[in-house]
Each structure stands twice: as structure tokens, then as C-alpha cells.
C-alpha positions as a printed NumPy array, in Angstrom:
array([[ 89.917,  47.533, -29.824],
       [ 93.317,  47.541, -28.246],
       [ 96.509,  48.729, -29.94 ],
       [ 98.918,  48.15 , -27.742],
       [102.245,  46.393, -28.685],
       [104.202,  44.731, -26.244],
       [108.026,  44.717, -27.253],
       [108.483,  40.916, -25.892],
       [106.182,  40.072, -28.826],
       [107.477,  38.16 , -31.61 ],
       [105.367,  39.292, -34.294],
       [103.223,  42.214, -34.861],
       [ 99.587,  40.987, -34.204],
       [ 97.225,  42.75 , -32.553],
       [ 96.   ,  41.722, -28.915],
       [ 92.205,  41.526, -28.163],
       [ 90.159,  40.574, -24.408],
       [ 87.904,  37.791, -24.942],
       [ 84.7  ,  40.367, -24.403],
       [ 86.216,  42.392, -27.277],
       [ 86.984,  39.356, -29.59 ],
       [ 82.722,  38.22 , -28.849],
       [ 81.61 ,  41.461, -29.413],
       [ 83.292,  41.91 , -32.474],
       [ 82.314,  38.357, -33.885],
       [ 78.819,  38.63 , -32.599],
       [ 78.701,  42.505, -34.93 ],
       [ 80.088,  41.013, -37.66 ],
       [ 77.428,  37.968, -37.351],
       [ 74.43 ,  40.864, -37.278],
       [ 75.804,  42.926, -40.007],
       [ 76.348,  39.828, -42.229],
       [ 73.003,  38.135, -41.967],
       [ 70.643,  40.744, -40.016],
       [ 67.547,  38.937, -42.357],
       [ 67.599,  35.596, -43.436],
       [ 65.05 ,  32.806, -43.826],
       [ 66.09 ,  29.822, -42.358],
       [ 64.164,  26.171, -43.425],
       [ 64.165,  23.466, -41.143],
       [ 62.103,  21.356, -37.973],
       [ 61.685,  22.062, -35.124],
       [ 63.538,  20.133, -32.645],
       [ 63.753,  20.26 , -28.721],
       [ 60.792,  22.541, -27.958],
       [ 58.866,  22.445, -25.138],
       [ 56.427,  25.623, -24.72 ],
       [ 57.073,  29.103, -23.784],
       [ 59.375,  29.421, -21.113],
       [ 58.303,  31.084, -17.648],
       [ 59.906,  34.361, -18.662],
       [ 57.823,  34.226, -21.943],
       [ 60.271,  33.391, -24.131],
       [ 60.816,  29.952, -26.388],
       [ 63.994,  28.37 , -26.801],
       [ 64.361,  25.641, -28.862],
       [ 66.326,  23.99 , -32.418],
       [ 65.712,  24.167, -36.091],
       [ 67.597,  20.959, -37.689],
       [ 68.065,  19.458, -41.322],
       [ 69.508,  16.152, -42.124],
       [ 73.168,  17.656, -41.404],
       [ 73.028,  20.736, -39.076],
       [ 71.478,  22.226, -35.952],
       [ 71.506,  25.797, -35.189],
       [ 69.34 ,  27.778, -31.899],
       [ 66.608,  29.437, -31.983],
       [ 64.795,  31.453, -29.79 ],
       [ 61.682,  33.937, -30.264],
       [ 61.125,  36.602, -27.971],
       [ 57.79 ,  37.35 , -25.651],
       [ 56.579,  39.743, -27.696],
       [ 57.381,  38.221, -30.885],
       [ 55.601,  35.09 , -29.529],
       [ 52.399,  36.669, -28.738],
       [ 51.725,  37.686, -32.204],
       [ 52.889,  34.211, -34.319],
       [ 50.054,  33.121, -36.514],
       [ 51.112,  29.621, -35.73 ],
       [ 52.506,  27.825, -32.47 ],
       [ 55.641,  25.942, -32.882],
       [ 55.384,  22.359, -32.311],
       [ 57.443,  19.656, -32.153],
       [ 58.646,  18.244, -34.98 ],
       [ 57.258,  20.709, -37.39 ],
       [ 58.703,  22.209, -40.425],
       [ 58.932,  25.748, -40.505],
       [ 60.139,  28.613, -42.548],
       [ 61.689,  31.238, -39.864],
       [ 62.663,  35.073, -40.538],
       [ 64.991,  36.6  , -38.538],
       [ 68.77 ,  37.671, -37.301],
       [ 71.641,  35.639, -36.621],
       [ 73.46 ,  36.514, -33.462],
       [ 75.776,  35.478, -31.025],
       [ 75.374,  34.714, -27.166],
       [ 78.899,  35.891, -25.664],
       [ 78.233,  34.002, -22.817],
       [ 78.783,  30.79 , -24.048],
       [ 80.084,  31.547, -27.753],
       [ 77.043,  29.94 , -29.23 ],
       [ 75.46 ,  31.978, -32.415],
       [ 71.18 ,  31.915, -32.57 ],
       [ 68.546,  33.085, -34.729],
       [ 65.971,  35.182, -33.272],
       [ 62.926,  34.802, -35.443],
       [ 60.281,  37.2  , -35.85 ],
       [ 57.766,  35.867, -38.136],
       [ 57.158,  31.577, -38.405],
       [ 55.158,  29.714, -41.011],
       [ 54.679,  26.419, -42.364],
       [ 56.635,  25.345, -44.976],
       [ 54.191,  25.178, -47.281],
       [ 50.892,  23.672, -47.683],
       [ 51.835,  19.755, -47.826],
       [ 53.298,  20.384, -43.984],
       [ 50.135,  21.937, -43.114],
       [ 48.349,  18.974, -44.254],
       [ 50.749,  16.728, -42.962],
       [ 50.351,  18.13 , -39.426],
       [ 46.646,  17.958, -39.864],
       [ 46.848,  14.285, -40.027],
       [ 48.962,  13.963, -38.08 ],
       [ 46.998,  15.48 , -35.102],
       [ 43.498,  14.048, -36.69 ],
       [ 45.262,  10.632, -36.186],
       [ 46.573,  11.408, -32.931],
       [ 43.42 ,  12.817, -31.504],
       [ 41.541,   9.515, -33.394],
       [ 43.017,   7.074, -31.068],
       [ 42.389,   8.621, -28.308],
       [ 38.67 ,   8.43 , -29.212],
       [ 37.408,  11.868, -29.772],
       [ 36.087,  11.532, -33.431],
       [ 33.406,   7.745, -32.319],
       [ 30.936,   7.598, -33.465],
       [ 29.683,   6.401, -30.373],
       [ 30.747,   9.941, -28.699],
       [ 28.366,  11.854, -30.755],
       [ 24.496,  13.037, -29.388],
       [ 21.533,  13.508, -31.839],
       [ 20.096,  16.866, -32.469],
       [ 17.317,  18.252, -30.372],
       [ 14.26 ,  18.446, -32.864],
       [ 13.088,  21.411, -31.604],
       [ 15.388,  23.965, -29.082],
       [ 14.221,  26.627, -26.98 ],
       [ 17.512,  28.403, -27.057],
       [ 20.525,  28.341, -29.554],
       [ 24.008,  29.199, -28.725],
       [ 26.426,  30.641, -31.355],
       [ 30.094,  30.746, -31.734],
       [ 31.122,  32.78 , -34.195],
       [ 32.019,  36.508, -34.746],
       [ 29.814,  39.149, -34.018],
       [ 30.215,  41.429, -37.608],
       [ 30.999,  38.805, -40.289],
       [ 28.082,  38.165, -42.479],
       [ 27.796,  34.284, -40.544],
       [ 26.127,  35.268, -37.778],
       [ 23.424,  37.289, -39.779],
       [ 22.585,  34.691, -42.204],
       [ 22.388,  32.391, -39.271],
       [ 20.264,  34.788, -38.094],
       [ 18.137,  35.699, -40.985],
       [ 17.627,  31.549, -42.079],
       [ 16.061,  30.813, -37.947],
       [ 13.819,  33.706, -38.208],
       [ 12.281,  32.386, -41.562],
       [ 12.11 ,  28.936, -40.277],
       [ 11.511,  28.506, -36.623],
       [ 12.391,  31.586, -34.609],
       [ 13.754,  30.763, -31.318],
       [ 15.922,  32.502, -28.629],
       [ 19.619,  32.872, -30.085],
       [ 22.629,  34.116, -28.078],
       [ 25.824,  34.874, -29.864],
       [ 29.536,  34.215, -28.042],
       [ 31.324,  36.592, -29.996],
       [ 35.184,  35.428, -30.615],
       [ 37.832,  35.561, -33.134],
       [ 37.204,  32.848, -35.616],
       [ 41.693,  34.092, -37.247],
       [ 44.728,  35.448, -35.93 ],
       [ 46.38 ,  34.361, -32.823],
       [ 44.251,  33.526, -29.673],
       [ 41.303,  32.842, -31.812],
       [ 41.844,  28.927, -30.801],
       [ 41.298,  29.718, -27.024],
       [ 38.365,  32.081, -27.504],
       [ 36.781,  29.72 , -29.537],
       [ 37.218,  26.901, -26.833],
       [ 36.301,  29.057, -24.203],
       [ 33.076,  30.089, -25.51 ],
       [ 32.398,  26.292, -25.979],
       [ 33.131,  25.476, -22.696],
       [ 31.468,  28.429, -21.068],
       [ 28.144,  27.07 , -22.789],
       [ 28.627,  24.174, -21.414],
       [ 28.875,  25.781, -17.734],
       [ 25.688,  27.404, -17.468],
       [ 23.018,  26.095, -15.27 ],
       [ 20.001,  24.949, -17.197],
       [ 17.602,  27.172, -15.098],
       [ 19.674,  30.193, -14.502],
       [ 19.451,  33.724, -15.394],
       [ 19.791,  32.819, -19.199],
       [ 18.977,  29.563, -20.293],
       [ 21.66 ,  26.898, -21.274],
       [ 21.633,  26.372, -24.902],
       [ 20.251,  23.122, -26.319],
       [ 22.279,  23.02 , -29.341],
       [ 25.538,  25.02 , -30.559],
       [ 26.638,  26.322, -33.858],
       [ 30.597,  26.909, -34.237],
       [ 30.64 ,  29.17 , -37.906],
       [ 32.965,  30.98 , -39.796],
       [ 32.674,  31.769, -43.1  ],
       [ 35.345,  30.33 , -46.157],
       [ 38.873,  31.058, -46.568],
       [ 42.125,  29.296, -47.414],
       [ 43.668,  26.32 , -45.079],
       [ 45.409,  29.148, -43.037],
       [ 42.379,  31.237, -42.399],
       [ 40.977,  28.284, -41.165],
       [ 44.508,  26.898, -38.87 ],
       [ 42.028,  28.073, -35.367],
       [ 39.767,  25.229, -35.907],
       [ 42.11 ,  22.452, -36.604],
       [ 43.454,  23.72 , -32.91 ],
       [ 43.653,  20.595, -30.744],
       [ 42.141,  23.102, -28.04 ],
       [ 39.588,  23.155, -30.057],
       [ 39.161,  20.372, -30.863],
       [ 38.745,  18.678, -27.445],
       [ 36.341,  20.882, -26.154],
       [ 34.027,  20.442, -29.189],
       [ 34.323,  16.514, -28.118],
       [ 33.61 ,  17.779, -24.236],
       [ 30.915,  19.359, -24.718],
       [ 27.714,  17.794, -23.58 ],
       [ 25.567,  20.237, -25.281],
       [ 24.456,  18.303, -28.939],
       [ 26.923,  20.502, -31.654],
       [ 26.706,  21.805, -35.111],
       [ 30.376,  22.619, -36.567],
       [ 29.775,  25.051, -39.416],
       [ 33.247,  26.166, -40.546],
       [ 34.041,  27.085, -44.208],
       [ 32.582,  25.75 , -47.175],
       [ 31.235,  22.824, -48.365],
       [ 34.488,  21.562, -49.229],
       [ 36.29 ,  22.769, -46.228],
       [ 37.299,  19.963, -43.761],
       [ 38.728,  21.099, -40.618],
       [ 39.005,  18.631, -37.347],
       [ 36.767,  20.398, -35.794],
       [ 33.988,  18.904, -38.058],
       [ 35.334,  14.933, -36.76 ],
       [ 34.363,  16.394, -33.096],
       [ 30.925,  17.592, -33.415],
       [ 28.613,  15.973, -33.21 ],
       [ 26.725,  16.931, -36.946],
       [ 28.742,  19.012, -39.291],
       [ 26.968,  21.299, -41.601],
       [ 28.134,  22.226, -45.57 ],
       [ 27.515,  26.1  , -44.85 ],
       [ 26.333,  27.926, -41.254],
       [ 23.089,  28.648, -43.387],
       [ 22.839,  24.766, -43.746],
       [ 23.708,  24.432, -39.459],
       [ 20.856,  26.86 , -38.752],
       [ 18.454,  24.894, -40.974],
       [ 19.627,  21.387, -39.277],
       [ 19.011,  23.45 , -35.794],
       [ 15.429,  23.841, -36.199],
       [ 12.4  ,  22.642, -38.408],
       [ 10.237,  24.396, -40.394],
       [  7.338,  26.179, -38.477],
       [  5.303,  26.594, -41.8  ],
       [  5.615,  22.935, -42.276],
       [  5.283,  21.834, -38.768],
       [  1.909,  23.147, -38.424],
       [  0.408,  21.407, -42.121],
       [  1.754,  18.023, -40.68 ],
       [  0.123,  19.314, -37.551],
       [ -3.296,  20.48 , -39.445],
       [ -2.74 ,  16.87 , -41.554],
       [ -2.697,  14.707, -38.164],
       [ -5.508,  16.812, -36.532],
       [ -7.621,  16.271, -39.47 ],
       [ -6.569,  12.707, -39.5  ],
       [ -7.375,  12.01 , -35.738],
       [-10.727,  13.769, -36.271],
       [-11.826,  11.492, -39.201],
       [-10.556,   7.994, -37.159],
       [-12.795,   9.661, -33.851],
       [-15.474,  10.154, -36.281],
       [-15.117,   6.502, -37.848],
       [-14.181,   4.804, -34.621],
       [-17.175,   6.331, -32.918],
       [-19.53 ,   5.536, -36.392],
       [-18.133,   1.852, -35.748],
       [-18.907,   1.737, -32.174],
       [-22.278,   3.041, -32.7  ],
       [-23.413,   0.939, -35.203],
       [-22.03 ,  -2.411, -32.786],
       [-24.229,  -0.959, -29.796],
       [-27.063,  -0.583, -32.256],
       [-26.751,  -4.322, -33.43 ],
       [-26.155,  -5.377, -29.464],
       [-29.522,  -3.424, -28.94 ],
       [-31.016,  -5.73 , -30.991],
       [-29.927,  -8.488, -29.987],
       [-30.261,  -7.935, -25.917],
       [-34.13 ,  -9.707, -25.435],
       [-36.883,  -7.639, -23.969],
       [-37.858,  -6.296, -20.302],
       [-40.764,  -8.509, -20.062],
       [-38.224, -11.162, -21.594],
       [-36.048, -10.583, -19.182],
       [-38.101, -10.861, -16.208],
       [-40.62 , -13.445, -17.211],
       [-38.861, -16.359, -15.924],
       [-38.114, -14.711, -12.168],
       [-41.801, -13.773, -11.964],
       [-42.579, -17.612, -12.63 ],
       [-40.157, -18.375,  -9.722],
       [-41.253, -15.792,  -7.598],
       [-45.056, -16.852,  -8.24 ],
       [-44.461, -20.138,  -7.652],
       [-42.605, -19.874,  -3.899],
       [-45.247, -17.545,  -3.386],
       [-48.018, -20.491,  -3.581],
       [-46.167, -22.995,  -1.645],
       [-45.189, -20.446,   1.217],
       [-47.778, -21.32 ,   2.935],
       [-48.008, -25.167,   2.009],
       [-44.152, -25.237,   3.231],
       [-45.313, -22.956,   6.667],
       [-47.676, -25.419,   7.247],
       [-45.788, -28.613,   6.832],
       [-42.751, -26.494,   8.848],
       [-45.09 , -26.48 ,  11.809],
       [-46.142, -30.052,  11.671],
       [-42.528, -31.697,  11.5  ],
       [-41.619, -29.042,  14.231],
       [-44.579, -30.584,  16.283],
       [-43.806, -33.759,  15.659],
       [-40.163, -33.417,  16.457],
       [-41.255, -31.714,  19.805],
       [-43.602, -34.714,  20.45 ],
       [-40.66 , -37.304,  19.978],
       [-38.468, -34.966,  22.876],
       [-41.423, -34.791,  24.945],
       [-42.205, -38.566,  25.139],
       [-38.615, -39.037,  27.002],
       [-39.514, -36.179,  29.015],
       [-41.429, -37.803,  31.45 ],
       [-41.132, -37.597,  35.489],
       [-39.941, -41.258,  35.652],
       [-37.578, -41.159,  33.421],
       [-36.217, -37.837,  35.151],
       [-36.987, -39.591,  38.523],
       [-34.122, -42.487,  37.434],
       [-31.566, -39.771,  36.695],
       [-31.565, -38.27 ,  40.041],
       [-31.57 , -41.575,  41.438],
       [-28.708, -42.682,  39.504],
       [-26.582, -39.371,  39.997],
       [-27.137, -39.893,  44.352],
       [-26.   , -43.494,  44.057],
       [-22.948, -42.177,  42.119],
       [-22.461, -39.174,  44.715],
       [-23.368, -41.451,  47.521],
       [-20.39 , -43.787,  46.142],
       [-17.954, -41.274,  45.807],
       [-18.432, -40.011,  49.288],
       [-18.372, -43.322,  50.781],
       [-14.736, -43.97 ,  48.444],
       [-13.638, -40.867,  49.823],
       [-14.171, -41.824,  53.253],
       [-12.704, -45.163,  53.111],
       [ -9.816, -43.193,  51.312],
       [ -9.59 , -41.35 ,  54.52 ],
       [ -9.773, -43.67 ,  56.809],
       [ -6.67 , -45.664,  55.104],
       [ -4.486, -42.196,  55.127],
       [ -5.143, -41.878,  58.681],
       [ -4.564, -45.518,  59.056],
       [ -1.109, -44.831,  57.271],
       [ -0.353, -41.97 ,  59.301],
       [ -0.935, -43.419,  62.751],
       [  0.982, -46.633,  61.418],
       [  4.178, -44.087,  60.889],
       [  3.646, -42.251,  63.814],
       [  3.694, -45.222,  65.674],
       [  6.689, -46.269,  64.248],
       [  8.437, -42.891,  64.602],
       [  7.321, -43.078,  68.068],
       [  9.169, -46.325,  68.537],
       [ 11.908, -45.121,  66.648],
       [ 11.678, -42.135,  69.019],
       [ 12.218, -43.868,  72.577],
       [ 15.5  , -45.066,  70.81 ],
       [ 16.487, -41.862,  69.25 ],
       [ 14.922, -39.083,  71.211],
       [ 16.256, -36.262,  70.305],
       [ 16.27 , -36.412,  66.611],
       [ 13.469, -38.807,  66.37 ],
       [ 11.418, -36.202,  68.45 ],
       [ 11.686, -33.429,  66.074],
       [ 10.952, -35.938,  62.687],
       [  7.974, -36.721,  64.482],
       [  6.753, -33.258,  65.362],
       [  7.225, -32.501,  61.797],
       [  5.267, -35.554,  60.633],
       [  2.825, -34.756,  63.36 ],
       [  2.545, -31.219,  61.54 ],
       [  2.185, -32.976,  58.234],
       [  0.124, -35.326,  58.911],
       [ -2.34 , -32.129,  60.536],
       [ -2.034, -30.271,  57.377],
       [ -2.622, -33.853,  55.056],
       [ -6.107, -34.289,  57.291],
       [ -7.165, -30.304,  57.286],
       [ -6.239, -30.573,  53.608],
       [ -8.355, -33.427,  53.287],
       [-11.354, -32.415,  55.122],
       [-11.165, -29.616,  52.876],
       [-11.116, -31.229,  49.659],
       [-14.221, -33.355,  50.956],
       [-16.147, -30.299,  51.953],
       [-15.587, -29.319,  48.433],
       [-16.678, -32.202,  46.885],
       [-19.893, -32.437,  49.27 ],
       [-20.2  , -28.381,  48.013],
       [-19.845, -29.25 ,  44.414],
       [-22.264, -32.614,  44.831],
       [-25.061, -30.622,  46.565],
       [-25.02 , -27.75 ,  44.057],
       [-25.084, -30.425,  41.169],
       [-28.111, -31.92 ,  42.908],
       [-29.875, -28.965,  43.374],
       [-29.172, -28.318,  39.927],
       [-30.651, -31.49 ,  38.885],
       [-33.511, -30.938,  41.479],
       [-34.513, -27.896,  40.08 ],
       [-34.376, -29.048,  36.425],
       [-36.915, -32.012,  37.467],
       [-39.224, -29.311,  39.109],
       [-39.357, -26.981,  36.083],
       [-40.402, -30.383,  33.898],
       [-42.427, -31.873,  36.409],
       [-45.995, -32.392,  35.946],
       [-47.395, -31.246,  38.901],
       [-46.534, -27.459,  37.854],
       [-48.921, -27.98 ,  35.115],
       [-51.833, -29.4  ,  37.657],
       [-50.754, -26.208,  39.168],
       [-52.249, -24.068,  36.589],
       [-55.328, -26.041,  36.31 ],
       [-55.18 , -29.643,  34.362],
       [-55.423, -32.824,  35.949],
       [-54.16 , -36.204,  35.015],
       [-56.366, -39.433,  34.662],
       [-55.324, -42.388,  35.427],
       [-56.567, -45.924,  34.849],
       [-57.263, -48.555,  37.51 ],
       [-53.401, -49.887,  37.147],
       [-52.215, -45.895,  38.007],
       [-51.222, -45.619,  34.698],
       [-51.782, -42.559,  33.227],
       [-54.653, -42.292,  30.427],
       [-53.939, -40.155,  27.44 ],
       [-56.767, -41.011,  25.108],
       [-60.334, -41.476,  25.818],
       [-60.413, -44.389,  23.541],
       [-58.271, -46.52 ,  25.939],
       [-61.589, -45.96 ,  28.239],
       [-65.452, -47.762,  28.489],
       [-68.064, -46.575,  30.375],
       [-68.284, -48.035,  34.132],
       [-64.441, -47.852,  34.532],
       [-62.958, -46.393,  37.49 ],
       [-60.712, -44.253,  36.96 ],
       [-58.489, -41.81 ,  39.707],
       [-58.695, -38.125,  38.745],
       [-55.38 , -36.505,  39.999],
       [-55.031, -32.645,  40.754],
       [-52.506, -30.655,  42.318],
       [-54.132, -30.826,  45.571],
       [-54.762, -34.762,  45.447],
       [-56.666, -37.375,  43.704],
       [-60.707, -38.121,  43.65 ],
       [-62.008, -40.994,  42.242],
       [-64.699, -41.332,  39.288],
       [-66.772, -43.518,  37.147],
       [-66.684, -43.339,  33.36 ],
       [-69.883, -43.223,  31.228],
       [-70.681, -43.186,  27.551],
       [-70.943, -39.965,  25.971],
       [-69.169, -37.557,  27.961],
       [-72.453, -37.397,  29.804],
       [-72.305, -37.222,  33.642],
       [-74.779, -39.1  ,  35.435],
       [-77.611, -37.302,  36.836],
       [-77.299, -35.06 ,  40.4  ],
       [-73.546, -35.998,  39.415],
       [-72.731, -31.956,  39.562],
       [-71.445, -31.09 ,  43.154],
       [-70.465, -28.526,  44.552],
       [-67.648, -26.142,  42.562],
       [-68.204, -27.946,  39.633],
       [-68.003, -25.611,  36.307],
       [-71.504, -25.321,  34.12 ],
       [-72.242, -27.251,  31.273],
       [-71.73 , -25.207,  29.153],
       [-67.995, -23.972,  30.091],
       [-65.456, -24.534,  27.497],
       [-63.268, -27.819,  26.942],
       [-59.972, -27.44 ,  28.692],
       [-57.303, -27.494,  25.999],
       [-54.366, -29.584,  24.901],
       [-51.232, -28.745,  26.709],
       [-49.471, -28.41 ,  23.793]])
């Protein structure tokens, strides 16, 4: 501090810099309330800044004053500032110089009491409610029986070996323990990792993906317990897609973790015993169904046994059975040959009825009839000629008169109808030759069809026909008397004969290359 006195002064007072007027305000500030505890809310905050450090207000109904808490005091607060909150703060008052503001620096933070700590519970549970994290619809059932268990809880508390101790005796199963800090600062994020990082293992890697997680910690007092009402926390409980069991406190100690899980437990001894069942009684039911399904089997198959008896006995007999098809079978066995027989006869007689139109004059007719019809359409064709050439001399004969008038071009329309007219004729001398072709080979056809069915192949092979003195052929010997001349016709010619009675020729009637008496009867030719 300055003593100088300047004799153009009119008084006596003292003359101080600005930098030594703040420094000696902002040392009288720390000497005068180095420790004080300050109650008010928070007001203005907005996180740590990117130096580390938080800057923000604490405010009653009629004053404001700074605050600000350092990096390193941050790192260690039991609880986060938040907006709006209403804290108790320790710390120094000072001054900033630079803008002749005065501050507190706090060094330790706490709620102001109990009824704030509740307040900001519910404040967050019904923040966090509307956005849907504590449905009921969110929440997944339990798997009835894991494989693998993941815990979250700390590694030497006496949680994780009850936990422990209460799956061996029940069910044991493969456990793996996420050790964290379930108090203190950070213990939020750890716990929230170790959630998470559950979550992000593969379900056939290395180690096997939990089915179910436990989040424990044993009792304590609402502050003991601030990690797990940690809105970190508390969303990635509601994230997680593996089913989860919160476990946290007591029976009667609600935290909002329990609203995000998906079951919450009393005590982690009652999680552990909601994570698996009972081996011991798992295997009586078992034993009880086995037994169960073995006495239905035994009474099902009793049941069925007894209906296949009574079926047995009512099913008729083999011989029973195949009395009536031997009857059948006996009886088409007698009248196979009955039906053979009468088969044969209507297939005679139908052959008979064919054969009667079958004869040479009949055939004889056709042939005729088909030559007139060919001889008709030759002589149509000719006369159809004959009137196209008739028509084609009548035009040439006009083109030629045409032609004397009109030489030149009339000469060259007639060469071209001259050309025509050659290819009309060669084109119909062709098509007649065709038809004459096609008219033979249908004649031949026809020709050759009345040769096969003649009669005179038969004579050919040794039978002769008989016919009466009207040349009418003679098919039954009663149609003849004795004395009747008949005509005997081979397939060399025809000899003439004289009936007589009996069958008997007349005496020195046997000439020469006649067959002995006693040569068989020629047969029918059918």
C-alpha cells in the first residue's frame, strides 16, 4: 500500500491503484469468511466446463451469489449438481479482481436434507416415467432356466457370495461377476457400463452372453444408495435387452432402478432364487411326469389292446371270408366253357352274315360301278379340255385380230397368252395324267381285292362248285333229286353230271383220276 501524499491534496486520505484496492478487498473477503456453509439452489448450471471446472449460481428468494468448484474438487463430489437442486455448499468466499465480482468456491456439496433427496427422486422417477422407461409393456419375462448369469455388483461385499452360495444350492449354473462400485463417485457409470457391456457380447463368443442379470448391493441409507437412482443408470437398465433382476437394498429399499428392470427382487438372495429353479425339485416333478407318462402308455396301450381283442372277435373267419369268392369263382369256372362255346357260334354266325354279301357278283357290280364313274370323269375332263382350248383359240383369235390393228403391242400380249395358254394345256395334260395315275392304281386296288375274295382261288386249292341246270350255284344237297343235271365247275373248267340217290355213283361211273371210295369227304370251307 502506497503512502504517498501529494501536497495539491485537500485532505489527508490515503491513495490506492485499483489492483491494490482488489487485492486488499478480495484478503479481507478470505480472512473474513475462509469457511462458511452457504444454503441455496442451484441456478444456471450447465455441466463441467471444458477446462474441468463448473461455474454456476446458488439463489434464495432474495439473493444470488457465484459459485464455482474446481476440477479436482469436482471429481470427488458425492453428488452431481443439477439444476434446480437445493444444496448445502462448504467453502471460501473470494473475489475475482477481474471483474470485481466475489464467489464461493465450494469444496464439499450435499443435499439439503433428506426431503430434497426425495424430492429429486420424484422428480426424476416422473421425468424418466413419461418418457416411458418404467411400462409395463417395456419389461421381458425371466428365462426359466439360464445357462449363464451375469452379475453386477462388487466383487468383496458379502452380495456377491450369498448370490453365490443360494445358485449353488439351487441350480448351479455358469456365473460371471462385473465387478464395480455399487458408492462413492463414478459408481453410477461403472454400474451402467457393466450393464451395457453385457449387453454387447455376442451370444456365441468366447464367453457366453448372459441370459439374465442381477444388479445387487447390499442395504444402506438413501445416500448409500444415490448410484442407483442415477438416471445413467437408470436408462441402461431400461436398454438392456438381456431379461433383468434389480436387487438393490432391502426389502424396503426403493430405488429407480427397481421401476427399470424388468423383475425387482426384496434381497439379492431373493434375485438369485427368482434366477433359477430348484434342481432338487425339478427332477421330482420330472420323476412325477415320467411316472405319470409311463402309467397313461401302460393304460393307453391296456385300452388299445383290449379294442383289437374285441375287433378280433368280431372280424368273421378265413373260410368266412372267402366262401362267397370261391362260389363266384366256381361258378364262371362251369360256364367257361358253355360261354366259349356259344362265343364261337355267334362269331360264326356273324362271319356267315359278312360272307353272304361277299359274293363275286356283288364284288363284280362294284368294279363295274367304280369304271363307269372313272370312265365319266375322264370323259368330263376331256370335254373340260376341249372347252379351255376352245376358249383359248377363241382369245387368240381375237388377240390376233386385235394384233393386225395393234402390232406391236398386241404382238407381245399375244406371245404371252400364247405362253400361257402352253403352260394352261401342259398343266392340264398333267393334271389328267394324274388323275388317269390315281384311277388305274384305285382299280388295281379294287382288282386285286376281288381276286383275293374270288372264288376261283378256292377251286384253286381243290373244291369245286355245283351248279344247277339254271347256273345257279347249289349249296345244299337237299335243293337236288336224283336224275338232275347238274354242271360241276373246277378251276380248270366245268364237266357235266347226273345226280343219283344216295351218294351212290352209277356203276363203271369211276374214270380215270377219280379218288377211291373210300377217300375222305372234302370239307366245309369254313
Amino acid at each position: 500500500m502506497s503512502n504517498v501524499f501529494d501536497s495539491d491534496s485537500p485532505t489527508n486520505l490515503a491513495e490506492y491503484s485499483v489492483s491494490e484496492l482488489s487485492g486488499s478487498i478480495k484478503r479481507t473477503v478470505e480472512t473474513a469468511f475462509d469457511q462458511v456453509r452457504v444454503r441455496g439452489e442451484i441456478s444456471g448450471y450447465r455441466g463441467p466446463h471444458s477446462s474441468g471446472h463448473a461455474y454456476f449460481a446458488l439463489k434464495d428468494d432474495r439473493a444470488r451469489i457465484d459459485a464455482v468448484i474446481w476440477k479436482g474438487t469436482f471429481s470427488r463430489l458425492k453428488f452431481r449438481p443439477e439444476e434446480g437442486m437445493e444444496i448445502i455448499a462448504t467453502g471460501k468466499v473470494t473475489t475475482f479482481p477481474g471483474s470485481s465480482k466475489y464467489q464461493i468456491v465450494i469444496e464439499t456439496l450435499e443435499p439439503a436434507g433428506t426431503g430434497a433427496l426425495m424430492a429429486l427422486i420424484e422428480e426424476r422417477k416422473r421425468r424418466l416415467g413419461t418418457e416411458g422407461l418404467f411400462d409395463a409393456a417395456r419389461k421381458k419375462r425371466l428365462p426359466f432356466m439360464p445357462r449363464v448369469i451375469g452379475v453386477v455388483t462388487s466383487p468383496t461385499g458379502a452380495v456377491i457370495r450369498d448370490i453365490l452360495h443360494r445358485i449353488s444350492d439351487r441350480f448351479p449354473v455358469h456365473v460371471i461377476v462385473w465387478p464395480v462400485k455399487v458408492q462413492g463417485e463414478g459408481s453410477g457409470e461403472e454400474v451402467a457400463n457393466a450393464i451395457r457391456g453385457f449387453n454387447a457380447m455376442e451370444p456365441a463368443g468366447a464367453v457366453l452372453r448372459p441370459d439374465v442379470l442381477i444388479v445387487a448391493r447390499g442395504g444402506g441409507s438413501l445416500e448409500d444408495l444415490w448410484s442407483f437412482n442415477d438416471e445413467v443408470v437408470v436408462r441402461a437398465a431400461a436398454e438392456s435387452r438381456i431379461p433383468l433382476i434389480s436387487a438393490v437394498g432391502h426389502e424396503t429399499d426403493w430405488t429407480l432402478i427397481d421401476y427399470a428392470a424388468d423383475v425387482r427382487a426384496p434381497t439379492p438372495t431373493g434375485a438369485a432364487e427368482m434366477a433359477v429353479p430348484v434342481k432338487a425339485e425339478l427332477e421330482a416333478q420330472l420323476a412325477a411326469l415320467a411316472a405319470r407318462l409311463q402309467g397313461c402308455m401302460n393304460r393307453q396301450m391296456d385300452q388299445r389292446r383290449q379294442s383289437v381283442r374285441a375287433l378280433m372277435r368280431a372280424l368273421p373267419s378265413l373260410d368266412q371270408l372267402l366262401a362267397l369268392p370261391r362260389r363266384r369263382f366256381d361258378e364262371a369256372a362251369a360256364g367257361l366253357g358253355r360261354g366259349l362255346e356259344l362265343n364261337t357260334i355267334n362269331k360264326r354266325r356273324g362271319f356267315e352274315r359278312v360272307a353272304s354279301h361277299l359274293r363275286p357278283d356283288v364284288l363284280s357290280n362294284r368294279i363295274a360301278e367304280r369304271r363307269q364313274t372313272l370312265n365319266e370323269r375322264m370323259v368330263r375332263a376331256e370335254r373340260m379340255v376341249e372347252r379351255l382350248i376352245n376358249r383359248s383359240t377363241s382369245r387368240v383369235e381375237r388377240a390376233e385380230a386385235i394384233l393386225a390393228s395393234q402390232p406391236a403391242r398386241l404382238k407381245t400380249q399375244t406371245d404371252r397368252s400364247r405362253e400361257r395358254l402352253g403352260n394352261l394345256s401342259r398343266h392340264a395334260d398333267t393334271a389328267i395324267r394324274h388323275q388317269l395315275t390315281r384311277a388305274r392304281a384305285e382299280l388295281s386296288a379294287q382288282d386285286r381285292v376281288l381276286q383275293s375274295l374270288s372264288y376261283k382261288n378256292v377251286l384253286k386249292r381243290g373244291y369245286a362248285v355245283i351248279r344247277d341246270d339254271d347256273n345257279r350255284p347249289v349249296s345244299q344237297a337237299a335243293s337236288l333229286s336224283a336224275g338232275m343235271g347238274i354242271a360241276i365247275e373246277f378251276a380248270d373248267g366245268r364237266v357235266g353230271a347226273m345226280t343219283t340217290e344216295g351218294g351212290v355213283p352209277p356203276a363203271g361211273a369211276k374214270k380215270r383220276g377219280a379218288k377211291p371210295a373210300d377217300a375222305p369227304k372234302q370239307g366245309s370251307l369254313f
